[in-house]
Structures are given as structure tokens and as C-alpha cells.
C-alpha positions in Angstrom: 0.0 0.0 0.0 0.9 3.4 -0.5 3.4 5.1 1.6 1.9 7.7 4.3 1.0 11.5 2.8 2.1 13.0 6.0 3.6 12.5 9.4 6.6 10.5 10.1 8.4 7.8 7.5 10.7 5.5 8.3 13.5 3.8 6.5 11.4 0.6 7.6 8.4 2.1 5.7 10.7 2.2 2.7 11.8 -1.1 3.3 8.5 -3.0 3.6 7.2 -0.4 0.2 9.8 -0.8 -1.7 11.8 -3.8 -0.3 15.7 -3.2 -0.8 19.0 -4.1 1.1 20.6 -3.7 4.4 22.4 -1.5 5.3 19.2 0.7 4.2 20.6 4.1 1.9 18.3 5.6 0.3 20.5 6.0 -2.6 18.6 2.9 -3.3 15.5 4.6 -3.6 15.8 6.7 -6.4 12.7 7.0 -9.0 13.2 4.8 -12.2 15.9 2.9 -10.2 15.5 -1.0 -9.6 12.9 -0.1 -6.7 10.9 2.5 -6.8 8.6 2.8 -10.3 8.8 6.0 -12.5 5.2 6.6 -12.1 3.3 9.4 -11.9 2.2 8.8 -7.7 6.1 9.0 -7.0 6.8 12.6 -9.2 8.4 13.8 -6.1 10.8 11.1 -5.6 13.9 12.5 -7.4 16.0 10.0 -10.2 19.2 11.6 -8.4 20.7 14.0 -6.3 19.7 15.5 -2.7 17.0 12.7 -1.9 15.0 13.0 1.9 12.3 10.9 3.4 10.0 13.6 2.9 10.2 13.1 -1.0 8.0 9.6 -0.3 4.9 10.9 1.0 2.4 9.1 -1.0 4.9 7.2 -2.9 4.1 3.5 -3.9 5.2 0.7 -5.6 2.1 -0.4 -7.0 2.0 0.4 -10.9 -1.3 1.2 -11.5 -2.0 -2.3 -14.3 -5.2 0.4 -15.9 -1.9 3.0 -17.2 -0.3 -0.4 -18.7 -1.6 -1.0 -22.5 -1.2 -4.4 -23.3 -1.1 -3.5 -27.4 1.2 -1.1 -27.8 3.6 -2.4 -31.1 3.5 -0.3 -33.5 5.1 -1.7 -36.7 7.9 0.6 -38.5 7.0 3.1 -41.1 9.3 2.1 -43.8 9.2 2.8 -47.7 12.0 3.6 -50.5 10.3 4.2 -53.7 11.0 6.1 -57.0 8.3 8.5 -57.5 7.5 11.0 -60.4 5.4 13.2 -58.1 7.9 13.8 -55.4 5.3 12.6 -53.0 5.6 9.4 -50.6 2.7 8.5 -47.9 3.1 4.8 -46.1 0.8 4.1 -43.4 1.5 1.2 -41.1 -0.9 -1.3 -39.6 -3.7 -0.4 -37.0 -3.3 -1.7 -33.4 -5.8 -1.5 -31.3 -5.2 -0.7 -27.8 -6.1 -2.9 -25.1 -5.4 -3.8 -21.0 -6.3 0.0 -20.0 -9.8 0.6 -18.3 -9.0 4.3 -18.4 -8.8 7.1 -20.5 -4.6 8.0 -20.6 -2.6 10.4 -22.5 0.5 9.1 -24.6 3.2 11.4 -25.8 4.9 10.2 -29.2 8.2 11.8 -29.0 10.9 11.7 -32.1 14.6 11.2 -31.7 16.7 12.5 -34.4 14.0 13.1 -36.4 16.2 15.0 -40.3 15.4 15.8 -43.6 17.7 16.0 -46.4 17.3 17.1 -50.4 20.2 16.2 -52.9 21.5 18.0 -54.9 21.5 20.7 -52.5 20.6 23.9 -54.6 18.6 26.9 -54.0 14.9 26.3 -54.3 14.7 22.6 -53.1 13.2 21.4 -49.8 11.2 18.2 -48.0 8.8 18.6 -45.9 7.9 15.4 -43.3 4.5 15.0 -41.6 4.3 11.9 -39.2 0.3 11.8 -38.4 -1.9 10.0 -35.9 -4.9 8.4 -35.9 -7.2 7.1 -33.6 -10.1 5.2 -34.7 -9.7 6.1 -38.1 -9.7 10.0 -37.4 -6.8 12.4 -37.2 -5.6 13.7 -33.8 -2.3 15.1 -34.4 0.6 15.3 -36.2 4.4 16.1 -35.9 5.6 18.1 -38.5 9.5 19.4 -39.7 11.0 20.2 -43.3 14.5 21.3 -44.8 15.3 23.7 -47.1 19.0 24.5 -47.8 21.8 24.9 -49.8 24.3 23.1 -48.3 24.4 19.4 -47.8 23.6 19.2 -44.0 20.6 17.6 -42.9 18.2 19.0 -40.4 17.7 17.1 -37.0 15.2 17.7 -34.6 13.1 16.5 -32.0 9.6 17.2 -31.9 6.8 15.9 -29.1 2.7 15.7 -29.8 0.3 14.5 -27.1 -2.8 12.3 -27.6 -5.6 10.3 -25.7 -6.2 6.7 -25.7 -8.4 4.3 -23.9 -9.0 0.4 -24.2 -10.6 -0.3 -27.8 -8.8 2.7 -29.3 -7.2 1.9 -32.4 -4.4 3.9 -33.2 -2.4 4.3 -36.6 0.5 5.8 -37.8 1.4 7.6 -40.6 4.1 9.2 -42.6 4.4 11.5 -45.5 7.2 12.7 -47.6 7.3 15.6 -50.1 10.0 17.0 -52.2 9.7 20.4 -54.0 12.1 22.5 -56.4 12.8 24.9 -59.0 14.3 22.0 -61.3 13.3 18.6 -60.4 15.4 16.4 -62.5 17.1 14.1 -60.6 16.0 15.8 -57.2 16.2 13.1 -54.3 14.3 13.4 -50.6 14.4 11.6 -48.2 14.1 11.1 -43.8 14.9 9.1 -41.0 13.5 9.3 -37.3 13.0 7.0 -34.4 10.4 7.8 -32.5 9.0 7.1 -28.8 6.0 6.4 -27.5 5.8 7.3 -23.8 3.2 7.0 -21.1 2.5 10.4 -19.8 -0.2 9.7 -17.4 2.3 6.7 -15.6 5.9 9.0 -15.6 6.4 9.1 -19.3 7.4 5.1 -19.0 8.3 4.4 -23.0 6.0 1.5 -24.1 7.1 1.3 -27.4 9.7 2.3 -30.5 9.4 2.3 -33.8 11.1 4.2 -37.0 10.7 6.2 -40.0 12.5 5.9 -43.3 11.1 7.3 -46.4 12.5 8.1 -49.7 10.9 10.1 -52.9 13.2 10.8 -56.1 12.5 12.5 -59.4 12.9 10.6 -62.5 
């Protein structure tokens, strides 16, 4: 059960929570660590530094099984093509989410997410749009684009919030588009991993998956 939200703790309160070793420090006892779940009841229990008894009021060990979803595997979004339209949109299966009994918020998060256009001239540019879906309808989106003249690629990280519940079905999808003064031979393409994080239970990642699309001009 739940640590006490006031009054006195004990390192024996910790113990019989959170179960550890003896001699009791509660360097053990950081959030995230082997004991004590990075979950949204325990926010005040720092993952390192200056850590006090008083940072466990409330604190448990229980993770709550409704924040859990048993279907989260999303496939990779993955597609090279040759395309005369400079266009490329791959969506990537449905999966329905299941082993909630509560209405949570995910965050999907990218990690690297870049953009590139060869040959690198003036008036050339990809854009990237990496949608969401839920139940067939869009929710949100994360967007970035490139438009340069040199042959660096443009990273960045971008992070869009949604709602789920159990039954949800929740899709995926990427798009690619390539634009430029002279399109012959004018190549696009992108590359992202991307997160997908539990924000109602401590941002806990429940899932991975990556992007890699390209579009070229014949």
C-alpha cells in the first residue's frame, strides 16, 4: 500500500514499500531505479541527487495495471520508392489498444528526427509530416521540413500529445514531399526513431518504432 502522505516515514516504511538491502541508503531509492517505479504517484521522488524521506509521502510501488496497455507495437514506417510526383505517404498497420480501463494520455516523442534534399541547390526542400490516428480519425501530427543549400541535414526533435483508452485503435502515418525549381534528378528523403511514452504513468516508454522514407524524381 501506498506510503503515508504526512507525518513520520521510516527507513522501515521504505523497506516494507519498496523492499531493498541492508544496510538501508536511500541511494537505493531513487525514482526509475530497480525499486521504486517512474510513475506518476512517485513525481516527487527525485531519479538523483539531494533525496530526503519527505520526497516519499504518497509514494508507492504499486503500478497502477489500468496506465499499462497491453497493445502497444507499432510496426515501422518504412518505404523507399522512386516517384515522379515527389510525394511518398506509407501508413503502417492499425493496433488497437487494449489492457487499460482508463482514458490515458500518450506522448509520441521523435529522436533525431532529419530531412535532407540532394542535390542541394537553391529552391529545393522536404517537408515530413508523421500523423496520428485514432479510430480512423486524425488527432495530431508532428511536422518538420529542410530547405537549404548546403548538404547538412536537419535534425530535430519534436513531441505531440494524444488520448487513448482500451478499444482505441491507433495508426501511424508518414508522408514525404519533395519540392524544387528543377526537379530532375532531385532526391528526398528522412529518418526518425520515435517514442512512444506513457505520460499519465511517468512518461514510462512503451514502445519504439522508425521512419524511413524516400521520394526521387525521374
Amino acid at each position: 500500500m501506498p506510503l503515508p502522505s504526512s507525518g513520520p516515514i521510516s527507513f522501515v516504511d521504505l523497506k516494507t514499500e519498496f523492499s531493498g538491502s541492508d544496510p538501508i541508503s536511500l541511494s537505493q531509492y531513487y525514482r526509475g531505479g530497480a525499486l521504486v517505479p517512474d510513475i506518476a504517484a512517485n513525481v516527487a521522488v527525485p531519479t538523483s541527487g539531494p533525496i530526503s524521506l519527505s520526497n516519499f509521502y504518497g509514494a508507492t510501488a504499486s503500478v497502477p495495471a489500468d496506465l499499462i496497455p497491453d497493445a502497444v507495437n507499432w510496426a515501422n514506417i518504412s518505404q523507399s520508392t522512386f516517384d515522379d510526383t515527389g510525394s511518398l505517404t506509407v501508413d503502417n498497420a492499425n493496433q488497437t489498444i487494449s489492457g487499460i480501463n482508463q482514458t490515458i494520455t500518450l506522448t509520441l516523442d521523435t529522436v533525431n528526427g532529419r530531412a535532407e534534399v540532394t542535390p542541394n541547390t537553391v529552391g529545393f526542400g522536404a517537408s515530413v509530416i508523421v500523423s496520428v490516428f485514432k479510430n480512423n480519425v486524425f488527432v495530431t501530427s508532428i511536422t518538420w521540413n529542410k530547405n537549404t543549400t548546403g548538404a547538412d541535414s536537419a535534425t530535430v526533435n519534436r513531441t505531440v500529445n494524444f488520448t487513448v483508452a482500451a478499444g482505441d485503435t491507433i495508426k501511424f502515418r508518414g508522408e514525404l514531399n519533395v519540392s524544387g525549381d528543377n526537379l530532375t534528378q532531385a532526391v528526398g528523403d528522412v529518418s526518425a526513431s520515435f517514442n512512444v511514452k506513457n505520460a499519465s504513468s511517468g512518461n514510462t516508454v512503451l514502445d519504439t518504432f522508425t521512419l524511413s522514407l524516400e521520394a526521387t524524381y525521374l
